[in-house]
N, CA, C and O atoms as a GROMACS GRO file, in nm:
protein
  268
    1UNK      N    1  -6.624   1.698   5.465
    1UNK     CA    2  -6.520   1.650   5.375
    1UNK      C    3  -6.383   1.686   5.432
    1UNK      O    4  -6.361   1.798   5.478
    2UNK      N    5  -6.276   1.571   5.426
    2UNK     CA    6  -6.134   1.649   5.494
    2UNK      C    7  -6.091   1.739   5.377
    2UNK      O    8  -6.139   1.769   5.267
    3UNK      N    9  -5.988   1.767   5.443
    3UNK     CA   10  -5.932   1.921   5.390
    3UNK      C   11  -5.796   1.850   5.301
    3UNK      O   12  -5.704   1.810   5.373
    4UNK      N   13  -5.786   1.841   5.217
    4UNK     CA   14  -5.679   1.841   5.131
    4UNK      C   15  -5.550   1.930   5.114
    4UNK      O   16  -5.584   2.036   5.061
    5UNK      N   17  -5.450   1.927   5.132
    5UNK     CA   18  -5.317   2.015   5.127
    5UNK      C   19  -5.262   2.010   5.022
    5UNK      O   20  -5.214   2.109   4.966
    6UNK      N   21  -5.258   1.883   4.974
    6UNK     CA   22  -5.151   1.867   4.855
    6UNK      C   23  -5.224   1.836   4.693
    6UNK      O   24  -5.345   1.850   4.670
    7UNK      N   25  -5.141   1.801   4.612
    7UNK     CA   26  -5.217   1.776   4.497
    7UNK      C   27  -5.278   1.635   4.505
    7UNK      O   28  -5.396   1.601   4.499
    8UNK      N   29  -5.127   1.538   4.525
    8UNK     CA   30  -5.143   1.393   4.545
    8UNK      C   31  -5.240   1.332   4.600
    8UNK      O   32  -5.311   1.244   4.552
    9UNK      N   33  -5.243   1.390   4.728
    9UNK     CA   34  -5.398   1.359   4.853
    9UNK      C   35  -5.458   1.318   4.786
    9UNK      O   36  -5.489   1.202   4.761
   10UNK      N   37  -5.511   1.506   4.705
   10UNK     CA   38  -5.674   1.487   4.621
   10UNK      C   39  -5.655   1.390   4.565
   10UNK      O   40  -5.715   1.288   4.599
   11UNK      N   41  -5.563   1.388   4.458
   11UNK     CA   42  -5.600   1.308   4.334
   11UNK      C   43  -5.594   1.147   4.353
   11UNK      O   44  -5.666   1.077   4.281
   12UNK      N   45  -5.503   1.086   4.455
   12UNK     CA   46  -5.527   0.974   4.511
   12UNK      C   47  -5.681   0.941   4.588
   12UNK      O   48  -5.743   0.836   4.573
   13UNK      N   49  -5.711   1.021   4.646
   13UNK     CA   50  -5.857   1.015   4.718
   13UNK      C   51  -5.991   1.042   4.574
   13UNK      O   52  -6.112   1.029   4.591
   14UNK      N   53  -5.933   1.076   4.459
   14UNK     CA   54  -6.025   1.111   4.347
   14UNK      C   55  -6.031   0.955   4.302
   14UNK      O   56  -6.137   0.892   4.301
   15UNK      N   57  -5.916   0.903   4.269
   15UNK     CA   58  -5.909   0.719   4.225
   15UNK      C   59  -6.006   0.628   4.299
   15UNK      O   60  -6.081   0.546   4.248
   16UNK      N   61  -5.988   0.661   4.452
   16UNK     CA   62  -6.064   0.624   4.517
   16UNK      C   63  -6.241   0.574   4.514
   16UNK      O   64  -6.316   0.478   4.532
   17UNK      N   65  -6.235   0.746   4.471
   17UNK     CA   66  -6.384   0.773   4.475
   17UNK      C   67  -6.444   0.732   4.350
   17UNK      O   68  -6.557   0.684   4.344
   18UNK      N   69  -6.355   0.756   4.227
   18UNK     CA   70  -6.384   0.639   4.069
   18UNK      C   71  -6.378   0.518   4.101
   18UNK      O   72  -6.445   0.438   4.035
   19UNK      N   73  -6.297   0.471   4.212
   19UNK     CA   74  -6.348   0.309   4.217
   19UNK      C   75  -6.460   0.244   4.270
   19UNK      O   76  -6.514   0.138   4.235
   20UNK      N   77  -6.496   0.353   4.395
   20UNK     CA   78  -6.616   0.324   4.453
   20UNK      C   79  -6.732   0.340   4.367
   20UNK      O   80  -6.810   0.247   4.356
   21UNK      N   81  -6.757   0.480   4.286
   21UNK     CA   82  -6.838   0.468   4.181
   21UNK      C   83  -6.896   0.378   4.080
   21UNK      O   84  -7.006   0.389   4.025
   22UNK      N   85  -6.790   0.272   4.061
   22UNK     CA   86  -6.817   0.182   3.981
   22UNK      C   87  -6.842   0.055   3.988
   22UNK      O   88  -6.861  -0.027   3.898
   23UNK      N   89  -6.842   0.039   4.144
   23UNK     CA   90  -6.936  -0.024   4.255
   23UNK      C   91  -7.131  -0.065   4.232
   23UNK      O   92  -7.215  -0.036   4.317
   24UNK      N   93  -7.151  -0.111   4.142
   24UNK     CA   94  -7.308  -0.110   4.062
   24UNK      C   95  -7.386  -0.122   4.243
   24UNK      O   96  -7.497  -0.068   4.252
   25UNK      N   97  -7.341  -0.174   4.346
   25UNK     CA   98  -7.428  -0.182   4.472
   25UNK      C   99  -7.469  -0.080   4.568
   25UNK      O  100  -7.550  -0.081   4.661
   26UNK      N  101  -7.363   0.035   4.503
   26UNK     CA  102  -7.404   0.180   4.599
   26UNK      C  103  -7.564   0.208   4.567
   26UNK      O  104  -7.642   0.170   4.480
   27UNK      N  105  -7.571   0.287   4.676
   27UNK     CA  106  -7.700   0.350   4.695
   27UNK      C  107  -7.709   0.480   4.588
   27UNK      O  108  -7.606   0.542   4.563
   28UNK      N  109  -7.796   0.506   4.546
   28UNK     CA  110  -7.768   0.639   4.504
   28UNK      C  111  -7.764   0.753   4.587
   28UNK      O  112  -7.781   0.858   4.524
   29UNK      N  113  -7.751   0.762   4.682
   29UNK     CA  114  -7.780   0.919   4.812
   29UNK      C  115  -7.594   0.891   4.817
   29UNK      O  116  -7.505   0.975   4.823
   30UNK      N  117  -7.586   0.776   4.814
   30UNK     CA  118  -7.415   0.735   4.808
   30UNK      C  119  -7.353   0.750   4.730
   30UNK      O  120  -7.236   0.767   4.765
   31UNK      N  121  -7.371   0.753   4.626
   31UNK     CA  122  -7.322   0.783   4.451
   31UNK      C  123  -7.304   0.923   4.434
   31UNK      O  124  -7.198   0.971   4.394
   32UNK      N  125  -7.444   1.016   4.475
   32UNK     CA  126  -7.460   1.163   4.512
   32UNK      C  127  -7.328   1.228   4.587
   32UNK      O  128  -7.232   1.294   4.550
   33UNK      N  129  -7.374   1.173   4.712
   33UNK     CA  130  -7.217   1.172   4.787
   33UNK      C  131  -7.099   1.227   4.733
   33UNK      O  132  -7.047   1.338   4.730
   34UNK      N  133  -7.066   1.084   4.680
   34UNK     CA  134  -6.902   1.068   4.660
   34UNK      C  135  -6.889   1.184   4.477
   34UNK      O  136  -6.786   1.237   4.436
   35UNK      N  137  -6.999   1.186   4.423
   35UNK     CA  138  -6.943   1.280   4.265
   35UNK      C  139  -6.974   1.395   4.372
   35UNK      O  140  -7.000   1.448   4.264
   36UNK      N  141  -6.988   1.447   4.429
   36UNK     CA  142  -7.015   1.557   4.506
   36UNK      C  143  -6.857   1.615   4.583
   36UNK      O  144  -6.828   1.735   4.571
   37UNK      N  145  -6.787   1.544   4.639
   37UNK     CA  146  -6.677   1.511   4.702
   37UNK      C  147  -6.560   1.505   4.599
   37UNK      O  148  -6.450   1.558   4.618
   38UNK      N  149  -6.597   1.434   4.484
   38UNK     CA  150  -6.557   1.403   4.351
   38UNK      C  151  -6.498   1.560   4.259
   38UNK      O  152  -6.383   1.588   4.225
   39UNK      N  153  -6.630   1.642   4.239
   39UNK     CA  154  -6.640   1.777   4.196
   39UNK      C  155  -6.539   1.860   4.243
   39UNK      O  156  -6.460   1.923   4.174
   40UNK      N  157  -6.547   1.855   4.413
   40UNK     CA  158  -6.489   1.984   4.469
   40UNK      C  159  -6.350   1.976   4.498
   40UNK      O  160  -6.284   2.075   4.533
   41UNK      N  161  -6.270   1.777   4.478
   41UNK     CA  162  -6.143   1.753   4.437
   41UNK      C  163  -6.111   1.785   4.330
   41UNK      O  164  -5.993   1.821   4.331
   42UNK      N  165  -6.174   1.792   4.195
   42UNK     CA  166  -6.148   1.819   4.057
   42UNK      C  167  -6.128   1.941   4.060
   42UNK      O  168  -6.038   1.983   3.988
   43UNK      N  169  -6.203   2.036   4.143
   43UNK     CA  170  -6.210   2.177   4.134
   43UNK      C  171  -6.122   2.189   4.177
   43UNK      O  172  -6.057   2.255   4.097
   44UNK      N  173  -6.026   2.157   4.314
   44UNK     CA  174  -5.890   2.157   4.428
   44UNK      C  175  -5.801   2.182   4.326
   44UNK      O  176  -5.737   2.284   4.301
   45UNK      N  177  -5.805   2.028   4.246
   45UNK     CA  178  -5.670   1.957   4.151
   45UNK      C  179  -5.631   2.077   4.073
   45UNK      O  180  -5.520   2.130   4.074
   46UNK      N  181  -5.755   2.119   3.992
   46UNK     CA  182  -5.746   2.232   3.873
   46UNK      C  183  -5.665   2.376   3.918
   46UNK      O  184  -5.568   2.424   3.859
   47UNK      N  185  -5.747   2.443   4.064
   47UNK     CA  186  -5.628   2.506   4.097
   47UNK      C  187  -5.511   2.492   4.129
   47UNK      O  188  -5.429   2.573   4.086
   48UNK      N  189  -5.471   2.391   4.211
   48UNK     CA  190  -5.375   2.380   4.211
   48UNK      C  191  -5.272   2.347   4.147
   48UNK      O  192  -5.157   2.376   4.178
   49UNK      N  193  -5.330   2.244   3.991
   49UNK     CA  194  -5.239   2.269   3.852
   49UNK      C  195  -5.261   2.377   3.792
   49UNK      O  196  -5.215   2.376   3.678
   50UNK      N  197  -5.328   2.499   3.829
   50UNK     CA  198  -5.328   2.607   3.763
   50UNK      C  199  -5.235   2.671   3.847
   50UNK      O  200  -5.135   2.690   3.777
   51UNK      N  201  -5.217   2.712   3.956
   51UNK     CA  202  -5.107   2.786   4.056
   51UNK      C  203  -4.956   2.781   3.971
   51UNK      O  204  -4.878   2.856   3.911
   52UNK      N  205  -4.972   2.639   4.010
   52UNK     CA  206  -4.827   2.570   3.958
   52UNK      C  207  -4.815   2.612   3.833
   52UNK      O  208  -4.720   2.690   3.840
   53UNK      N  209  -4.860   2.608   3.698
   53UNK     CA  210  -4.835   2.647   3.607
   53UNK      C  211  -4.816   2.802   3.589
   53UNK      O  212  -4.736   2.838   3.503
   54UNK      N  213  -4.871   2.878   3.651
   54UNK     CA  214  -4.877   3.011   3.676
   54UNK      C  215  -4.726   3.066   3.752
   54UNK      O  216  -4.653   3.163   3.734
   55UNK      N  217  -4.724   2.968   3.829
   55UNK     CA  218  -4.558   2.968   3.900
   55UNK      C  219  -4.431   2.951   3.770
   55UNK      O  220  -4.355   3.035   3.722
   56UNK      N  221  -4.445   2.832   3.746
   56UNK     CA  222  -4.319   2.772   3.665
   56UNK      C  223  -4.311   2.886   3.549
   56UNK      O  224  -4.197   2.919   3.519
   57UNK      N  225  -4.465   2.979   3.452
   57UNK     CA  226  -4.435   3.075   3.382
   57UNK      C  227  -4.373   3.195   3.431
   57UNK      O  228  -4.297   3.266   3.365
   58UNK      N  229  -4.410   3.217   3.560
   58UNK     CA  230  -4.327   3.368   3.602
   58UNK      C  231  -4.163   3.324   3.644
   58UNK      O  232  -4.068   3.401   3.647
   59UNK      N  233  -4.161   3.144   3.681
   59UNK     CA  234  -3.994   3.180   3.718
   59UNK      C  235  -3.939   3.173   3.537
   59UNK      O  236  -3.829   3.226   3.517
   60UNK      N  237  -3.995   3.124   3.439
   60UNK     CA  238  -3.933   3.092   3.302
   60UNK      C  239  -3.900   3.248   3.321
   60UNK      O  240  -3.782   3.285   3.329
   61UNK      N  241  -4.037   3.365   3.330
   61UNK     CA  242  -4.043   3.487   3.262
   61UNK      C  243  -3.911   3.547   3.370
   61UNK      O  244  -3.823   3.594   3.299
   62UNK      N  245  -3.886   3.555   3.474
   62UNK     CA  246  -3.807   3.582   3.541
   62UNK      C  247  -3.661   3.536   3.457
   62UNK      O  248  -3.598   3.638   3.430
   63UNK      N  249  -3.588   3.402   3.407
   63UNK     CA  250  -3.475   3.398   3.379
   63UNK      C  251  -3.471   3.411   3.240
   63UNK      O  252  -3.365   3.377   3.189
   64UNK      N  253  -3.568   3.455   3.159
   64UNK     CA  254  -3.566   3.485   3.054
   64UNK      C  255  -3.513   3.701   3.063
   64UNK      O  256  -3.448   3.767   2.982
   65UNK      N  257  -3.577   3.742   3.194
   65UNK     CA  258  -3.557   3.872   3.210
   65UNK      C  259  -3.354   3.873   3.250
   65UNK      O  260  -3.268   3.951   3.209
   66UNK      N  261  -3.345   3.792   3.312
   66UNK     CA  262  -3.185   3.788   3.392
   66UNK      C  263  -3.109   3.759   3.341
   66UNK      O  264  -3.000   3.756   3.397
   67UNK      N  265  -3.125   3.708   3.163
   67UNK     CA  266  -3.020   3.649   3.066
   67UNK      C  267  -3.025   3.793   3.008
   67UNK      O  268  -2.954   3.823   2.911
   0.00000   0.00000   0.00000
């Protein structure tokens, strides 16, 4: 599987993989596949909207400390 950096990547390459899914002609070893690929972008996305949120609270908690 490539390696993802950003949020966008994943989540553009996640659309992807919902469109192919809904493809009624895949194979299933192919279907397997891609929710497989699917999972471990969802899992990416989640940390990395968890980071970020974890960020934006410590800079709030930070200028809430400096006022």
């Amino acid at each position: 599987m490539k390696e993802y950096k950003t949020y966008e990547s994943a989540k553009k390459r996640l659309e992807e993989i919902a469109s192919k899914l809904e493809d009624r002609e895949l194979s299933l070893d192919k279907m397997i596949e891609l929710y497989e690929e699917g999972a471990r972008l969802v899992g990416f996305c989640y940390e990395k909207l968890s980071r970020a949120e974890l960020k934006l609270s410590q800079i709030s908690l930070d200028d809430d400390i400096e006022e």
